[in-house]
N, C-alpha and C positions, 0 to 999 in steps of 0.2 A: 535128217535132211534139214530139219528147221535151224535145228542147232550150229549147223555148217555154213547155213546164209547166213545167220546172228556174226559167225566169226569170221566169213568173207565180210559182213557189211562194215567189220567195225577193220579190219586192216584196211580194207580201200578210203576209210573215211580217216584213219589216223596217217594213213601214206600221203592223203590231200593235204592233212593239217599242218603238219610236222614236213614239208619240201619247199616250204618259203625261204626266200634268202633276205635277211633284215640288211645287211649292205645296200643291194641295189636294188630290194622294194619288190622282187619279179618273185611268183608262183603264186599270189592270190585273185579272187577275182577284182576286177574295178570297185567296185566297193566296199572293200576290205584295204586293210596295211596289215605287215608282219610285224610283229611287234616278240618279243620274250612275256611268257603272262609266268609261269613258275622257272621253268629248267631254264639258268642262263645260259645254255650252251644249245637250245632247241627252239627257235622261234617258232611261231604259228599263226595262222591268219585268224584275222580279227575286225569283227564289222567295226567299220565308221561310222562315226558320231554323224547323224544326216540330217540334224533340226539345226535352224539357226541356235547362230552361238551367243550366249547370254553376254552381255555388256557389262563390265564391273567397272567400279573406281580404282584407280592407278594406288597402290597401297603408299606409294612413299611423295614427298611435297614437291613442289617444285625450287624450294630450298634446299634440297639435295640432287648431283648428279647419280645417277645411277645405270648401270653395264648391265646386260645379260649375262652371266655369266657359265650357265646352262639352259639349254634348251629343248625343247619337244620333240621327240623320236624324230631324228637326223640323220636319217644313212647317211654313212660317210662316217661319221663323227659319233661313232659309237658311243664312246669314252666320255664324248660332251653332250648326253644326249639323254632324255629320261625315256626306258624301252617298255616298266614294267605298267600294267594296266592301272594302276595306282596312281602313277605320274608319269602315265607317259604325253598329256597336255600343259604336264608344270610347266613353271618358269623359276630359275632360283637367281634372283636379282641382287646383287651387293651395292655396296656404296663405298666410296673411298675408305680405308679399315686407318688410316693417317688424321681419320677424323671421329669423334664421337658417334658412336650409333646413332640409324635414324632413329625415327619414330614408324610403325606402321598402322597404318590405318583401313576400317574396314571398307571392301568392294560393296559388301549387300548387307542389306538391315536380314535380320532374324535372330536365333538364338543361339547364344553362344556355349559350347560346351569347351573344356580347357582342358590340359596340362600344365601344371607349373610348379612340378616339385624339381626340376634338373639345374644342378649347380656346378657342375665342372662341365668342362667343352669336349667337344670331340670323341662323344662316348656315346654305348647304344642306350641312353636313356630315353622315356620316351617312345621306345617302339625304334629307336634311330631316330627318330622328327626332332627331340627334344621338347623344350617348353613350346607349345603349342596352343591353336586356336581352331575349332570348328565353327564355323557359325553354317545354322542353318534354315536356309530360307523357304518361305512358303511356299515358292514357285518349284520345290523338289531338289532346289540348287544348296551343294554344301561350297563355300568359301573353306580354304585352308591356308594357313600360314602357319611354319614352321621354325625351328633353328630357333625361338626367341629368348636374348637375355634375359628379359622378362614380359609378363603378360599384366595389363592392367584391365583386366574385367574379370569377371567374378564366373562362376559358374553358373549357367541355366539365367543369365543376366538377359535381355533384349537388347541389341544393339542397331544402333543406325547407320545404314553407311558412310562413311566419310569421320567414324569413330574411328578417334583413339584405342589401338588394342594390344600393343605390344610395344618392344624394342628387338631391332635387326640385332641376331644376337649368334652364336657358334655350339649353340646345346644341339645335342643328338649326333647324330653320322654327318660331320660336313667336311670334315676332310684337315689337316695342319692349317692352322691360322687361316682360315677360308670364311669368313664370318661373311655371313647372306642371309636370304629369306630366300624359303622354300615359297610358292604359290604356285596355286591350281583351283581347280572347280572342278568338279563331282554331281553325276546325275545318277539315279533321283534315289533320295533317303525314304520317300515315302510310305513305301509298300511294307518295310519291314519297320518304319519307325523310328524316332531319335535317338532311343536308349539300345535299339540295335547296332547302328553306328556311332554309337557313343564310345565304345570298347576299342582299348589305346590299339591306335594302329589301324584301326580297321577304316576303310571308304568304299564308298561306291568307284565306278569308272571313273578315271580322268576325263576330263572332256576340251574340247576348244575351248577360250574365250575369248573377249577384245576388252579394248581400255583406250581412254584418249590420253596421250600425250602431248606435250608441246614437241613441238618438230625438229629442232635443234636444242643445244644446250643456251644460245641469247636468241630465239627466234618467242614471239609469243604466238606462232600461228599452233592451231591447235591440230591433232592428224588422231585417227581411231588407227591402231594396230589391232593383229589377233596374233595369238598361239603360229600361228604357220606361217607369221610374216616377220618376226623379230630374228635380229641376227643377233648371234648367242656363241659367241666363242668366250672360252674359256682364258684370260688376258694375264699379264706377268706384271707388275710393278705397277700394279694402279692408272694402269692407261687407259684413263674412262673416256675421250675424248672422242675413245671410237666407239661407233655404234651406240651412244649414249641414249638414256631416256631420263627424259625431266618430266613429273605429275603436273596435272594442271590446277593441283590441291594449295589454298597460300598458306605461307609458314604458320 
């Protein structure tokens, strides 16, 4: 008898999980999203992130225009849209590819843990990320940044934010001539520790964040965005005009 609850509790419990629809958002309860966490062909519901959202520095200057180019779990917009628990609060932001790579810079001071042996593009080195950046903060927060041509900080280095740590660069899975930065934030590294999370590939949840930007590409007023409010289509021939973001970092 015990054994027959055990196997009714866990089909009524995988029938709830596994009936979400990631399209239109419907079969979880209000504080959950559907999201894909393994099987891409099975979404499941998934608590939300319900602390305030940590505040970080805009990675790129405001001597650079820069597009959203992908964005944070998007029904509708599958394809343009990061679904898995890893990144599904990223942002992967490009800059005109007609011009030299930016510079990226970090969100949050902590320690930084790195990749940086990937020298050809568009390969799965890396885990897929390519040359990469962890930095990890006191407050349980991991900063990451991905795709980098190159990384200029050292490993187990301390970094402060508004560092220099990389260039916007096409290493790891980004897709044919797609050169961007991955970013996201990740809660909390703590419990299990740095050198847990240190292991290529591996993060805690994605999570919301925000950043200030200036509000137009000639305006200087300054506006805070977050993860659920930037618009992030995927664009064809360099039309940053739309939807653009300019850092409030100077060159």
């Amino acid at each position: 008898m015990k054994k027959t609850i055990c196997i009714l509790y866990f089909i009524l419990n995988s029938t709830w999980a596994f009936a979400c629809d990631y399209q239109n958002q419907s079969g979880c309860y209000q504080e959950q999203r559907c999201i894909y966490l393994k099987d891409p062909t099975t979404p499941i519901c998934f608590d939300k992130f319900l602390e305030n959202y940590p505040q970080i520095e805009f990675p790129f200057s405001s001597a650079r225009v820069v597009t959203c180019d992908q964005g944070p779990h998007m029904p509708g917009e599958q394809i343009h849209s990061h679904a898995w628990i890893n990144a599904m609060d990223a942002l992967d932001l490009r800059t005109d590819d007609r011009q030299a790579p930016a510079n990226i810079y970090a969100g949050l001071s902590g320690v930084a843990v790195i990749h940086d042996s990937c020298t050809e593009f568009n390969t799965n080195c890396g885990a897929g990320f390519g040359n990469h950046v962890k930095i990890f903060n006191k407050n349980g927060y991991i900063a990451f940044y991905a795709h980098l041509e190159r990384v200029f900080v050292k490993n187990g280095a301390v970094v402060e934010a508004g560092q220099l740590v990389g260039l916007e660069g096409n290493t790891g899975l980004t897709g044919k001539n797609n050169r961007h930065l991955h970013m996201s934030v990740h809660y909390d590294w703590r419990m299990q520790g740095i050198e847990y999370w240190s292991k290529l590939g591996w993060l805690p949840r994605s999570i919301p964040f925000s950043f200030d930007v200036f509000n137009t590409i000639s305006s200087m007023d300054v506006v805070t965005k977050n993860t659920k409010t930037v618009k992030c289509i995927r664009r064809k021939e360099n039309k940053f005009f739309e939807a653009a973001l300019r850092g409030t970092k100077s060159p």
